[in-house]
mmCIF file of the N, C-alpha and C atoms, coordinates in Angstrom:
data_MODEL
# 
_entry.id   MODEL 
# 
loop_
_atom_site.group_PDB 
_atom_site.id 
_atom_site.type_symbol 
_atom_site.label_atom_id 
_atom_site.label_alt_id 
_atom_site.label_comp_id 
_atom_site.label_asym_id 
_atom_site.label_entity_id 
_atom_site.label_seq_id 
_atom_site.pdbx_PDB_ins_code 
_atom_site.Cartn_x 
_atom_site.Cartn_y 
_atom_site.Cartn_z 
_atom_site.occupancy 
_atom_site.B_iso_or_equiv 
_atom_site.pdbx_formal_charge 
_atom_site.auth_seq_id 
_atom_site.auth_comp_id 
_atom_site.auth_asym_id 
_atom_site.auth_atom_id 
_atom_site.pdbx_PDB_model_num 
ATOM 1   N N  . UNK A 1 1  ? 90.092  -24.047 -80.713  1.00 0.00 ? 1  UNK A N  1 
ATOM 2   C CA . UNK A 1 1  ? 90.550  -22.717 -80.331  1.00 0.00 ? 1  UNK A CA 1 
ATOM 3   C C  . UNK A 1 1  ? 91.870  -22.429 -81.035  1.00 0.00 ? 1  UNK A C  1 
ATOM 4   N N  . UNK A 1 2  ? 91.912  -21.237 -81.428  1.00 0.00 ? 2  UNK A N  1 
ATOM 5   C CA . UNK A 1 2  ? 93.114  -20.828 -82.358  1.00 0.00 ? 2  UNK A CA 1 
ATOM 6   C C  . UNK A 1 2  ? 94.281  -20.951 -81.529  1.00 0.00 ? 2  UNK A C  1 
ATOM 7   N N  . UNK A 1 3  ? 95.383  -20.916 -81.440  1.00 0.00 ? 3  UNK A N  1 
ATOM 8   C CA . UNK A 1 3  ? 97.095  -20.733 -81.060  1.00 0.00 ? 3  UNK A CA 1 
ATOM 9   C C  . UNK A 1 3  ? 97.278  -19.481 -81.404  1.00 0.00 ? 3  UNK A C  1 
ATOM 10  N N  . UNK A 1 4  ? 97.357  -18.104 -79.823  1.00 0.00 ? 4  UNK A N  1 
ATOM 11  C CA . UNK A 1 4  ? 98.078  -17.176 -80.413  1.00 0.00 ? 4  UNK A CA 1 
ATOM 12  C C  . UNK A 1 4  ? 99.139  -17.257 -81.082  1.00 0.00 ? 4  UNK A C  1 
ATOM 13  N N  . UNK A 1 5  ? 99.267  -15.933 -81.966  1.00 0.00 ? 5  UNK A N  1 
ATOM 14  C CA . UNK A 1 5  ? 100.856 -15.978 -82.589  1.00 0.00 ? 5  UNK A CA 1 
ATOM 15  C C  . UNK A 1 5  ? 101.580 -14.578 -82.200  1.00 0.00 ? 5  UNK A C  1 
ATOM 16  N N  . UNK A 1 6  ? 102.457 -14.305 -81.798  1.00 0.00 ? 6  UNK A N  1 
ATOM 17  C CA . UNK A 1 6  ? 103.582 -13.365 -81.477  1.00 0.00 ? 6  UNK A CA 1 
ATOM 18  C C  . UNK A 1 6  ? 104.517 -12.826 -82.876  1.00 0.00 ? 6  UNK A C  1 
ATOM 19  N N  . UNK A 1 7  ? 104.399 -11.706 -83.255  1.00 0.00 ? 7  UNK A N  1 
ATOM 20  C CA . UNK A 1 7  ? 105.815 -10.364 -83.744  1.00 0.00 ? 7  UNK A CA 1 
ATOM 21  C C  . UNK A 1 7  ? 105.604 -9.316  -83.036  1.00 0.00 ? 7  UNK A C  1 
ATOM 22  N N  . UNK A 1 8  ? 106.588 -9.663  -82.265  1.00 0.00 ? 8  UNK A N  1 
ATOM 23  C CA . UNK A 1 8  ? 107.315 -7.954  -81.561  1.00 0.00 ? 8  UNK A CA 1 
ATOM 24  C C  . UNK A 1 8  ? 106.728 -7.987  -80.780  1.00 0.00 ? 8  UNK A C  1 
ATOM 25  N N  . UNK A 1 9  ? 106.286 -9.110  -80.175  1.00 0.00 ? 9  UNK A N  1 
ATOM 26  C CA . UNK A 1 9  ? 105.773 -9.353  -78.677  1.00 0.00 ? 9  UNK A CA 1 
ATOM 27  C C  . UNK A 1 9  ? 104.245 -8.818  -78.532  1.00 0.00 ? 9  UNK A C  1 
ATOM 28  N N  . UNK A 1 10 ? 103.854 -8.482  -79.967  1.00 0.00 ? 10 UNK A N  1 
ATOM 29  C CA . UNK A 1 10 ? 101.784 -8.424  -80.093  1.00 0.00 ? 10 UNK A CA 1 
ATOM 30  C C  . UNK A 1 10 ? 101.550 -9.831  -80.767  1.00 0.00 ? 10 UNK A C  1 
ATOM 31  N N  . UNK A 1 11 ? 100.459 -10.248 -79.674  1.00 0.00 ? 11 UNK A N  1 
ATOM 32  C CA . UNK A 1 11 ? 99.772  -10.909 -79.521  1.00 0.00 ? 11 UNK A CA 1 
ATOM 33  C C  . UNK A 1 11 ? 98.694  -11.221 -80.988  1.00 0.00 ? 11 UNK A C  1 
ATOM 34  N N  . UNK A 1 12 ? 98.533  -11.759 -81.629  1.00 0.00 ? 12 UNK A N  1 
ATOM 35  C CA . UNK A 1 12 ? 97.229  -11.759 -82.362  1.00 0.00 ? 12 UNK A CA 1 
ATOM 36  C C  . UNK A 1 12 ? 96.963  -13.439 -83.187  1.00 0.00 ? 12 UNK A C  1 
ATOM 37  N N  . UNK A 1 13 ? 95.670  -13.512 -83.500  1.00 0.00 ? 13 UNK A N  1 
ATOM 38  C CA . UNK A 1 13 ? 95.311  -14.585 -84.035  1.00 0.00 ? 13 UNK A CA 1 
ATOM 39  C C  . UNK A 1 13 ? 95.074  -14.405 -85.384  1.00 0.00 ? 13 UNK A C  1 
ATOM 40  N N  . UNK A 1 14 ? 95.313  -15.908 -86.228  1.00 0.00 ? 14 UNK A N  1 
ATOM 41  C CA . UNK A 1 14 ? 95.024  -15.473 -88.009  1.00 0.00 ? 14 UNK A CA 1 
ATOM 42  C C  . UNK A 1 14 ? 93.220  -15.534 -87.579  1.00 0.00 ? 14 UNK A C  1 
ATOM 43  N N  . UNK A 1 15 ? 92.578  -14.780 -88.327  1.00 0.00 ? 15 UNK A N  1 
ATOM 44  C CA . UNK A 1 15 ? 91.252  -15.345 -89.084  1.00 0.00 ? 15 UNK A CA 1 
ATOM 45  C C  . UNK A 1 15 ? 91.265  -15.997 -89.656  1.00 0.00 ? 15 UNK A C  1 
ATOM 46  N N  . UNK A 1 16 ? 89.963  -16.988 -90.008  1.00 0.00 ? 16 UNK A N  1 
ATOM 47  C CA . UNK A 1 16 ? 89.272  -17.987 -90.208  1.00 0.00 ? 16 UNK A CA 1 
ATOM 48  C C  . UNK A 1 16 ? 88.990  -17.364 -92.219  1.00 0.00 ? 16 UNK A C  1 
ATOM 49  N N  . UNK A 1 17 ? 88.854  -16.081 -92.286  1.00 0.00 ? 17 UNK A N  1 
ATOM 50  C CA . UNK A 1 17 ? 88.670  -15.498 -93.312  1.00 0.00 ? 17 UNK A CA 1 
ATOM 51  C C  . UNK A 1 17 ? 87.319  -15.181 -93.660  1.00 0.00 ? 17 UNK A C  1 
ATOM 52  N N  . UNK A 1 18 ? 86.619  -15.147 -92.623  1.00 0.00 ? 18 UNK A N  1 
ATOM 53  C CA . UNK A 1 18 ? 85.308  -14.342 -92.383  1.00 0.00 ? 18 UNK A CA 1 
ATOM 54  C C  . UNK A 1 18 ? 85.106  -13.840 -91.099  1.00 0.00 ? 18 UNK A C  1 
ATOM 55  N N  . UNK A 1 19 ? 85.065  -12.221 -91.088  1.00 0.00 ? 19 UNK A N  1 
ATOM 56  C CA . UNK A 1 19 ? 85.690  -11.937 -89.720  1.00 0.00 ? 19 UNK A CA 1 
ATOM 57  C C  . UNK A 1 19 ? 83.873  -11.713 -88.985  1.00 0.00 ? 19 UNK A C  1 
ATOM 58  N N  . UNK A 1 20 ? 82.982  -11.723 -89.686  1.00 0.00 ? 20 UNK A N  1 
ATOM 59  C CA . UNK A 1 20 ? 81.590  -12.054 -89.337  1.00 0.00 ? 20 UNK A CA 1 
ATOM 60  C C  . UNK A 1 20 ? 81.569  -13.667 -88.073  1.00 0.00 ? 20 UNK A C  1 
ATOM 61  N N  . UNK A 1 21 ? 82.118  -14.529 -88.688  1.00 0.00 ? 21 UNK A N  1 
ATOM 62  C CA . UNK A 1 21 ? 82.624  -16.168 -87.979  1.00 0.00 ? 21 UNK A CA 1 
ATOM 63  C C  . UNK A 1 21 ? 83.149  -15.705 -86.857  1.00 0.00 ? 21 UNK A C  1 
ATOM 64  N N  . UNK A 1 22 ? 84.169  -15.272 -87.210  1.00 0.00 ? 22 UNK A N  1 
ATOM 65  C CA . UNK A 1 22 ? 85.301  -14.491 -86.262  1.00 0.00 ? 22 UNK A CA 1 
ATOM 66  C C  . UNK A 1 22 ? 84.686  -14.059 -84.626  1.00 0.00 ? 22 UNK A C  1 
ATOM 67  N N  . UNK A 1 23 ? 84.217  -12.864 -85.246  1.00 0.00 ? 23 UNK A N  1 
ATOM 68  C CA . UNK A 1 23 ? 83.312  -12.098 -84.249  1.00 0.00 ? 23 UNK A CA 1 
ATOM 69  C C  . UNK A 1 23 ? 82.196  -12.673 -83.899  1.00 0.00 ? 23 UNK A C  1 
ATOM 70  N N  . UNK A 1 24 ? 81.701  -14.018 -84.149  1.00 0.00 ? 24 UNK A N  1 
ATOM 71  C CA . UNK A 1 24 ? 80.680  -14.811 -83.538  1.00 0.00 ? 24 UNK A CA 1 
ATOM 72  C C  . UNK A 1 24 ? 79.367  -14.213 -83.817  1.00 0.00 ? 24 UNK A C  1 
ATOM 73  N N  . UNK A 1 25 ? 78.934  -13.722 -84.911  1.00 0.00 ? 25 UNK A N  1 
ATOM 74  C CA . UNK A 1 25 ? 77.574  -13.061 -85.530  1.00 0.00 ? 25 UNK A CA 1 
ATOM 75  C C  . UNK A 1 25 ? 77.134  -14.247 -86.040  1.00 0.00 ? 25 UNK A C  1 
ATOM 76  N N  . UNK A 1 26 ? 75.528  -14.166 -85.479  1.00 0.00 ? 26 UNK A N  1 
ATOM 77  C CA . UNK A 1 26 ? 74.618  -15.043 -86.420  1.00 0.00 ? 26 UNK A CA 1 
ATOM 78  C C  . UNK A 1 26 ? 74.738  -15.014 -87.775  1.00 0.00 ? 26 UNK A C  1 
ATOM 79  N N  . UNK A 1 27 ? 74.051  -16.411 -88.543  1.00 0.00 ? 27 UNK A N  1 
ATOM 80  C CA . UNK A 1 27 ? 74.623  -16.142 -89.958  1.00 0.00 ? 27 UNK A CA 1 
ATOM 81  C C  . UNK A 1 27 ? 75.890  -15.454 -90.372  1.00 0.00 ? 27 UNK A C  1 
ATOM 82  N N  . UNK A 1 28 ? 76.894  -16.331 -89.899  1.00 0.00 ? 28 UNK A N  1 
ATOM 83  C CA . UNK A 1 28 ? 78.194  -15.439 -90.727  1.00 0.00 ? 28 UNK A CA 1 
ATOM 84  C C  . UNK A 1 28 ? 78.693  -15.252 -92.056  1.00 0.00 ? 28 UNK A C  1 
ATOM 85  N N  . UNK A 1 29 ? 78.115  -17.135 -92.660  1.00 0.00 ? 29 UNK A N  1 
ATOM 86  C CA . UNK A 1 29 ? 77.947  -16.769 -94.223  1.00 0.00 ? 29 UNK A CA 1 
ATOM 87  C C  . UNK A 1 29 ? 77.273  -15.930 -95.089  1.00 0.00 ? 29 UNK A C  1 
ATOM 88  N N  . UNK A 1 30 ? 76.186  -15.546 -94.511  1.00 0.00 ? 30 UNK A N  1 
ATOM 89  C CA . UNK A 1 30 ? 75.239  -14.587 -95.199  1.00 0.00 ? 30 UNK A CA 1 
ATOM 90  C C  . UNK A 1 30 ? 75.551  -13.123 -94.727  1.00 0.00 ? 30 UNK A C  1 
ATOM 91  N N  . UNK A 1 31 ? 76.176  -12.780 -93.783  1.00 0.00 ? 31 UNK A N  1 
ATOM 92  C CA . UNK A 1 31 ? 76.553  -11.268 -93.471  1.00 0.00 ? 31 UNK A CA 1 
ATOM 93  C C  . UNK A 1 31 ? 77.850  -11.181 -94.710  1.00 0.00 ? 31 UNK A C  1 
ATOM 94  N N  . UNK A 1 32 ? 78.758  -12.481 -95.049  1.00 0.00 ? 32 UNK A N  1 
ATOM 95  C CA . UNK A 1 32 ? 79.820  -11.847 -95.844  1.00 0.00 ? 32 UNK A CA 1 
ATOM 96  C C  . UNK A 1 32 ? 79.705  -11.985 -97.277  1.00 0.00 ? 32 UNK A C  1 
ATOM 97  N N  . UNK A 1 33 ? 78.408  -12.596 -97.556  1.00 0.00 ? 33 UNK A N  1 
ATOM 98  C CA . UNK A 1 33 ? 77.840  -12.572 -99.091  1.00 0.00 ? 33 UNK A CA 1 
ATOM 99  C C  . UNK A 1 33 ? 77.097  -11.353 -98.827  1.00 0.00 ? 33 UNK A C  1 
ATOM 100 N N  . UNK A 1 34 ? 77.044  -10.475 -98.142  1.00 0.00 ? 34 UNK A N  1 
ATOM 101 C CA . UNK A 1 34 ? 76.101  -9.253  -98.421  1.00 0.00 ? 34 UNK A CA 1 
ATOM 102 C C  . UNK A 1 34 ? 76.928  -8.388  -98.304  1.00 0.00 ? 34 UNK A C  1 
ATOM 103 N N  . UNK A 1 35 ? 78.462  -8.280  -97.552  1.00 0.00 ? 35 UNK A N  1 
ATOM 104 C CA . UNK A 1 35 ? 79.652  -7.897  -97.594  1.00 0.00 ? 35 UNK A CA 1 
ATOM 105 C C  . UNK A 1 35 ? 79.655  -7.753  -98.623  1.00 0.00 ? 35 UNK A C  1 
ATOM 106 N N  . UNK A 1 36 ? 80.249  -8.598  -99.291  1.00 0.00 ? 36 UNK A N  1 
ATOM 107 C CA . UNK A 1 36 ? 80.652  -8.623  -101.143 1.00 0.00 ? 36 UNK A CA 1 
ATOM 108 C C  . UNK A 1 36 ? 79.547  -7.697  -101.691 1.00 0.00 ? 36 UNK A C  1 
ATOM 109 N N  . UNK A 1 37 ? 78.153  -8.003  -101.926 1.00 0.00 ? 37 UNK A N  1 
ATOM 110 C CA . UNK A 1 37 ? 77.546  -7.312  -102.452 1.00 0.00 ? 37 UNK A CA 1 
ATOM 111 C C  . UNK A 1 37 ? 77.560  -5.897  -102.435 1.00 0.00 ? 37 UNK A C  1 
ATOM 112 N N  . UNK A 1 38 ? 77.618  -5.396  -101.020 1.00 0.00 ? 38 UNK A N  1 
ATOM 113 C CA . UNK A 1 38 ? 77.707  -3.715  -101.208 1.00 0.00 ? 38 UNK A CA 1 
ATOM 114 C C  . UNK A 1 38 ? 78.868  -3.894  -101.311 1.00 0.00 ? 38 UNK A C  1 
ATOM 115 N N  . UNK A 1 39 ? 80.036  -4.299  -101.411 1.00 0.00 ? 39 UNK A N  1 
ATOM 116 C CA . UNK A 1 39 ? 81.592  -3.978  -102.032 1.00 0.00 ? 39 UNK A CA 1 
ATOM 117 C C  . UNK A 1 39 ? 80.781  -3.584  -103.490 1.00 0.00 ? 39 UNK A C  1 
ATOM 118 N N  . UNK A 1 40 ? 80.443  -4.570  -104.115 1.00 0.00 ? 40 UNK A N  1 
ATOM 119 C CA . UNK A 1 40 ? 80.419  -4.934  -105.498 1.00 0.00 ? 40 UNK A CA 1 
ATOM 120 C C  . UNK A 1 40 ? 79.764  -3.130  -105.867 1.00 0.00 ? 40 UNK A C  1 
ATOM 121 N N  . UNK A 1 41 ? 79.001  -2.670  -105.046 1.00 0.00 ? 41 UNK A N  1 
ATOM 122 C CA . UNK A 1 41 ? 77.517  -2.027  -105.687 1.00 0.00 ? 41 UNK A CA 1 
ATOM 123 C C  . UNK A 1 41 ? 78.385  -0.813  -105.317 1.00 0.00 ? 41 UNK A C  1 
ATOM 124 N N  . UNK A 1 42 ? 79.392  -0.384  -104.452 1.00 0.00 ? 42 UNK A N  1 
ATOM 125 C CA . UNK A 1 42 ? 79.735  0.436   -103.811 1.00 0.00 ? 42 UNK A CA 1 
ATOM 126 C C  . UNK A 1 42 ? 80.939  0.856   -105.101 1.00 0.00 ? 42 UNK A C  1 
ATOM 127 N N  . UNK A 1 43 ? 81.615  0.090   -105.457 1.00 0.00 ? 43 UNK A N  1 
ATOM 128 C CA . UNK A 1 43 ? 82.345  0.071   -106.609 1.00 0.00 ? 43 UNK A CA 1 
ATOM 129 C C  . UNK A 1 43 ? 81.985  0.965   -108.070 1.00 0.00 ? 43 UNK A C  1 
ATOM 130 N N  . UNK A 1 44 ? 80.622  0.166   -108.045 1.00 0.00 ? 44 UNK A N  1 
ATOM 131 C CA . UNK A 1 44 ? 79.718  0.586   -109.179 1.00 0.00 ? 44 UNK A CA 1 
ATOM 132 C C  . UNK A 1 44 ? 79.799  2.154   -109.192 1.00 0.00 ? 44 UNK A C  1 
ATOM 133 N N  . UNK A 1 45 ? 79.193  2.145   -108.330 1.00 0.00 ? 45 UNK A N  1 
ATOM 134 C CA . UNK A 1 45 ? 78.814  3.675   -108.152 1.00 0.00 ? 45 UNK A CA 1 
ATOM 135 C C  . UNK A 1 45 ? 79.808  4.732   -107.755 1.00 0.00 ? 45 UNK A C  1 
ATOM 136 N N  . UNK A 1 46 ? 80.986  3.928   -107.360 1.00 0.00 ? 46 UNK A N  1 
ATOM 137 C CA . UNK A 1 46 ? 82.252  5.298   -107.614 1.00 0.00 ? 46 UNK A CA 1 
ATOM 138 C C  . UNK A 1 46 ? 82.551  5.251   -109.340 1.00 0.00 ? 46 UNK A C  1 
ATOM 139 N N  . UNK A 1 47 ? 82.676  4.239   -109.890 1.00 0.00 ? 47 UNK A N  1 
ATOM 140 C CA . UNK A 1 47 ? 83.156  3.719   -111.345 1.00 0.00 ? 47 UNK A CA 1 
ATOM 141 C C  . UNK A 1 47 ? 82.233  4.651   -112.396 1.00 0.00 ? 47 UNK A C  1 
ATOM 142 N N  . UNK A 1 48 ? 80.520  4.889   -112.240 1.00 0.00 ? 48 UNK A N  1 
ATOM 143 C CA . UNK A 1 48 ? 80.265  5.448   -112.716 1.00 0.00 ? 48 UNK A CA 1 
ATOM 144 C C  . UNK A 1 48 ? 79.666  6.873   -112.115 1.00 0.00 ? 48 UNK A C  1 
ATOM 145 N N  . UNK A 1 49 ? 80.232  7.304   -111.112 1.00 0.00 ? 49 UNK A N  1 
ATOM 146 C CA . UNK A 1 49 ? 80.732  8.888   -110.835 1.00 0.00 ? 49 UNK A CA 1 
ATOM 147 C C  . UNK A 1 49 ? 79.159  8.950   -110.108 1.00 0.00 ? 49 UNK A C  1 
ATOM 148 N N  . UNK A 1 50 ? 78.128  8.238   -109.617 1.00 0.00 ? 50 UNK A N  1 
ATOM 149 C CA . UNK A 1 50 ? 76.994  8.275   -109.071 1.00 0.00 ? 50 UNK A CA 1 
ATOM 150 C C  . UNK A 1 50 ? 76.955  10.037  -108.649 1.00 0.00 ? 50 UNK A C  1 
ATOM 151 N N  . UNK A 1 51 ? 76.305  10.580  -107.941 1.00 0.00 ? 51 UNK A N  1 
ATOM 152 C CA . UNK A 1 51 ? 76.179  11.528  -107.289 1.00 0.00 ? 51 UNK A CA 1 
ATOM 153 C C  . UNK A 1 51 ? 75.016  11.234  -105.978 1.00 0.00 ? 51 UNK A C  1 
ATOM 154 N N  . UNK A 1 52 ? 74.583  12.095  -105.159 1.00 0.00 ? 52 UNK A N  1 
ATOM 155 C CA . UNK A 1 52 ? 73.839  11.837  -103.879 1.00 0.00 ? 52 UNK A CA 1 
ATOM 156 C C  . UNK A 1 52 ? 72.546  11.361  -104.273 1.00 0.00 ? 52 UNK A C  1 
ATOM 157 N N  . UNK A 1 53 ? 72.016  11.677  -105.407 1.00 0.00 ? 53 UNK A N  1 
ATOM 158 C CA . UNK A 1 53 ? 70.831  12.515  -106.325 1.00 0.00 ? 53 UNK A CA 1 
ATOM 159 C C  . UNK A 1 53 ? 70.642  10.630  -106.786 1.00 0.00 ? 53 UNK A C  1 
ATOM 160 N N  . UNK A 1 54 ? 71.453  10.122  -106.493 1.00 0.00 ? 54 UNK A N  1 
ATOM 161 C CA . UNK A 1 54 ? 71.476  8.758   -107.471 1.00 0.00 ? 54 UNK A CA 1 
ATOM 162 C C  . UNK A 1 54 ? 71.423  8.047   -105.987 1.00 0.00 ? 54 UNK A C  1 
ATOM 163 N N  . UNK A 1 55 ? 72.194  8.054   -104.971 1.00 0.00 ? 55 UNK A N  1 
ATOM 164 C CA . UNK A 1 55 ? 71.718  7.810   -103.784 1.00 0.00 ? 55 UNK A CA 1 
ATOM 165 C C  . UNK A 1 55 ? 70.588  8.110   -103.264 1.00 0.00 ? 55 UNK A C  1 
ATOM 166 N N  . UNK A 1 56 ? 69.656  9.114   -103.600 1.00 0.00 ? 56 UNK A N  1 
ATOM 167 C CA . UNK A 1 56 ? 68.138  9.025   -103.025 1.00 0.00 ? 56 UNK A CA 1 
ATOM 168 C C  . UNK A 1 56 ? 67.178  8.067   -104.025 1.00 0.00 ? 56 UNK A C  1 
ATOM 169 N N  . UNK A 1 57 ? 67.567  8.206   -105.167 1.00 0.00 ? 57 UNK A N  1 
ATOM 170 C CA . UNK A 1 57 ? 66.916  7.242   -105.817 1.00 0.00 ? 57 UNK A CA 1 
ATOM 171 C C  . UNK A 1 57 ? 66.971  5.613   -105.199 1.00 0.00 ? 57 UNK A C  1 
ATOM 172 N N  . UNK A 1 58 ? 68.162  4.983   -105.026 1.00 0.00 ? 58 UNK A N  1 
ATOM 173 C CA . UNK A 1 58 ? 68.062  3.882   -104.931 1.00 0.00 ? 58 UNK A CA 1 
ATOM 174 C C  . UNK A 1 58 ? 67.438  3.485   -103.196 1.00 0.00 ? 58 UNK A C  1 
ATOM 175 N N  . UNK A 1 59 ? 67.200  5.184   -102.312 1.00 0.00 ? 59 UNK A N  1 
ATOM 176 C CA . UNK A 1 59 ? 66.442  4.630   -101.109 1.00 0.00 ? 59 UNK A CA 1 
ATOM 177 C C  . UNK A 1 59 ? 65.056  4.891   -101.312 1.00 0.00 ? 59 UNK A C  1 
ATOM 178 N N  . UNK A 1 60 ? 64.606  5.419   -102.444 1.00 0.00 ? 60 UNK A N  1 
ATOM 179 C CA . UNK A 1 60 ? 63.372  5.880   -103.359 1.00 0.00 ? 60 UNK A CA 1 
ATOM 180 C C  . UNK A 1 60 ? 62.529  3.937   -103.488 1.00 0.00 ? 60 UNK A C  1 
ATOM 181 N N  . UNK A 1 61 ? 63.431  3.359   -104.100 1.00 0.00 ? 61 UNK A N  1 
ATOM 182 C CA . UNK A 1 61 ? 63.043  2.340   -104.732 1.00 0.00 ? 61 UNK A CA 1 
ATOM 183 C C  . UNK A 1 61 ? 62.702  1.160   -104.002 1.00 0.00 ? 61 UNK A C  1 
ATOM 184 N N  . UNK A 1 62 ? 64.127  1.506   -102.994 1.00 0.00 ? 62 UNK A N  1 
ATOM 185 C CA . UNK A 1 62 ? 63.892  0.158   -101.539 1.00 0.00 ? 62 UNK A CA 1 
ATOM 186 C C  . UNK A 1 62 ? 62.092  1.084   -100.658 1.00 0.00 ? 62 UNK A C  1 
ATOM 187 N N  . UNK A 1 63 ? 62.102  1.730   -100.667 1.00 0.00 ? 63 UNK A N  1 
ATOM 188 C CA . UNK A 1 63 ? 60.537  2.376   -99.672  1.00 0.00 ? 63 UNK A CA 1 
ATOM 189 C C  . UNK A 1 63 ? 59.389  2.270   -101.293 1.00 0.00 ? 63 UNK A C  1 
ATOM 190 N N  . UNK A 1 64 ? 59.770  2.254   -102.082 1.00 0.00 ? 64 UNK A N  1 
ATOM 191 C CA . UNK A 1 64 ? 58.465  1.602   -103.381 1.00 0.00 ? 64 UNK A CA 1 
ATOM 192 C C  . UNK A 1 64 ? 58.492  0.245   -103.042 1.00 0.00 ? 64 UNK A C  1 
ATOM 193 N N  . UNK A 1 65 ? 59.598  -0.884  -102.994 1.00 0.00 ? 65 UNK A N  1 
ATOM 194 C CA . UNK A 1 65 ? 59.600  -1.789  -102.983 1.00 0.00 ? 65 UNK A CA 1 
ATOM 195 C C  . UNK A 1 65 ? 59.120  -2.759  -101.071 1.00 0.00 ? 65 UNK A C  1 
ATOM 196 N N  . UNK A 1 66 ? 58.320  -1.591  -100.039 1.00 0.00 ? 66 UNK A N  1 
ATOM 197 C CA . UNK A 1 66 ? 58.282  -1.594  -99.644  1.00 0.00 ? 66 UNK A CA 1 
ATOM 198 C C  . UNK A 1 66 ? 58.527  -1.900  -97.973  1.00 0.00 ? 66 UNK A C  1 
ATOM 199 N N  . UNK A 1 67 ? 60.356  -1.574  -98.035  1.00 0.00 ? 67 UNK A N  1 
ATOM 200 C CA . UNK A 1 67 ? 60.789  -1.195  -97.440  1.00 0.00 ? 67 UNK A CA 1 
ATOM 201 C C  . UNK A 1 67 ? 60.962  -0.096  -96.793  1.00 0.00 ? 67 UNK A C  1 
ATOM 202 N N  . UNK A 1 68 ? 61.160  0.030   -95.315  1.00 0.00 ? 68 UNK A N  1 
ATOM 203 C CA . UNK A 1 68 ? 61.761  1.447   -94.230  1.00 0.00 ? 68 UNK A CA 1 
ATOM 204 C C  . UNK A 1 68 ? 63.263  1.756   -94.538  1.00 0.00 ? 68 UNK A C  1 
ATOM 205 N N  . UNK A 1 69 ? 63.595  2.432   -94.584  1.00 0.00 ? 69 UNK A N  1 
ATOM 206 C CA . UNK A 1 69 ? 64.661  2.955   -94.782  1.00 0.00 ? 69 UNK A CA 1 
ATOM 207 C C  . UNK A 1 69 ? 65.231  3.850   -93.418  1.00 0.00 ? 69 UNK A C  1 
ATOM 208 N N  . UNK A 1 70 ? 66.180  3.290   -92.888  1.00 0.00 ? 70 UNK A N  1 
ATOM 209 C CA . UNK A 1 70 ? 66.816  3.973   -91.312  1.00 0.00 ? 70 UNK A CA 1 
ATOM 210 C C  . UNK A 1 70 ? 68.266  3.849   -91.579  1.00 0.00 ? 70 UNK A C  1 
ATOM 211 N N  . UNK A 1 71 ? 68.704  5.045   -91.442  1.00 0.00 ? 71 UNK A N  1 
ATOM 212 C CA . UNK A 1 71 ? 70.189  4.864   -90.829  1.00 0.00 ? 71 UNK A CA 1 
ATOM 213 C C  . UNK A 1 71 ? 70.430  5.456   -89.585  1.00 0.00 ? 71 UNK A C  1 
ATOM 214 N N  . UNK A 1 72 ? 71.066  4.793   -88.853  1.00 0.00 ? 72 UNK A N  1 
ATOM 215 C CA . UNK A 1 72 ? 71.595  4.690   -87.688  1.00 0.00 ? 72 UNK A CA 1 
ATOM 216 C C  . UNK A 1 72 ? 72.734  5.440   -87.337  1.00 0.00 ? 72 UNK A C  1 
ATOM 217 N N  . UNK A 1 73 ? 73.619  6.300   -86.551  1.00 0.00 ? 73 UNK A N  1 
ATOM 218 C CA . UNK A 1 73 ? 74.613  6.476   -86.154  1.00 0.00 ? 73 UNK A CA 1 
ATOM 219 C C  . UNK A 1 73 ? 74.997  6.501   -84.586  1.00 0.00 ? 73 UNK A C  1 
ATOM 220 N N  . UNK A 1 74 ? 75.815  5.250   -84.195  1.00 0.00 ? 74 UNK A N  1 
ATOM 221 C CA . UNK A 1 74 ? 75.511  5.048   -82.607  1.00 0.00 ? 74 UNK A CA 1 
ATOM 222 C C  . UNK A 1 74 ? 77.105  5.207   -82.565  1.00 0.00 ? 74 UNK A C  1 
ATOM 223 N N  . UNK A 1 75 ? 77.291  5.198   -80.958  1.00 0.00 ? 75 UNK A N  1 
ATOM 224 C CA . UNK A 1 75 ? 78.920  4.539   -80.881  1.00 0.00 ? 75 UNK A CA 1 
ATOM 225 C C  . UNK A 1 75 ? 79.145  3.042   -80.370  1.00 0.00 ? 75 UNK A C  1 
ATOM 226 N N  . UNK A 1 76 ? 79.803  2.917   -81.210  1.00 0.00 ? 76 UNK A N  1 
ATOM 227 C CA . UNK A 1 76 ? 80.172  1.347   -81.030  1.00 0.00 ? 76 UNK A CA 1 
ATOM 228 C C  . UNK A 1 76 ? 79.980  0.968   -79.478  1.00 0.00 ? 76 UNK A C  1 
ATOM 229 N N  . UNK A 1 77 ? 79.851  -0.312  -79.227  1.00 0.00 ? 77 UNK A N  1 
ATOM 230 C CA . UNK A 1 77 ? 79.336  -0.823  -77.772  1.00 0.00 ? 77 UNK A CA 1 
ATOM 231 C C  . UNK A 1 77 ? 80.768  -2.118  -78.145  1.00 0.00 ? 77 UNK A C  1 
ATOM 232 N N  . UNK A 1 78 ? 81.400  -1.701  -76.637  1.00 0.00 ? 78 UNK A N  1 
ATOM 233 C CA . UNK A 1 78 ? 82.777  -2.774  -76.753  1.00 0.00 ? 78 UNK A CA 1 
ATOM 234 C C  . UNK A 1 78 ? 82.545  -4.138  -76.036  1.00 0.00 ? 78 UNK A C  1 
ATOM 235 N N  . UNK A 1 79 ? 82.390  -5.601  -76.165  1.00 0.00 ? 79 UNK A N  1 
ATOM 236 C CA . UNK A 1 79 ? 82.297  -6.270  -75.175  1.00 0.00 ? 79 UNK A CA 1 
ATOM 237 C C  . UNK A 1 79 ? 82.965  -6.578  -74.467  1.00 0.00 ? 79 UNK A C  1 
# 
């Protein structure tokens, strides 16, 4: 178990440096190698000026490649 640490009388702990671990999610190594990846891809596509039009394509390809495609918008659930 970590040792809180105190500035200015807040409370907080260092991370481990995977805050997936952290937060106690299954597979934490593999949630932060897929982290990186959409960093990486997310990059891409500001770098070369993508547009939305380039975003339907690549959910075009995941439903060819026969995948569902869902996005979700909930409010967070606090434990």
């Amino acid at each position: 178990m970590r040792k809180p640490r105190f500035i200015d009388s807040i409370e907080f702990e260092l991370g481990s440096g995977n805050v997936y671990a952290d937060l106690g999610c299954p597979e934490p190594e593999a949630m932060l190698t897929k982290a990186h990846l959409v960093t990486q891809i997310s990059k891409i596509i500001k770098q070369r000026r993508f547009t939305q039009e380039s975003e339907r394509r690549l959910l075009d390809c995941l439903t060819r490649l026969g995948r569902d495609v869902e996005i979700v918008i909930k409010p967070v659930l606090f434990a």
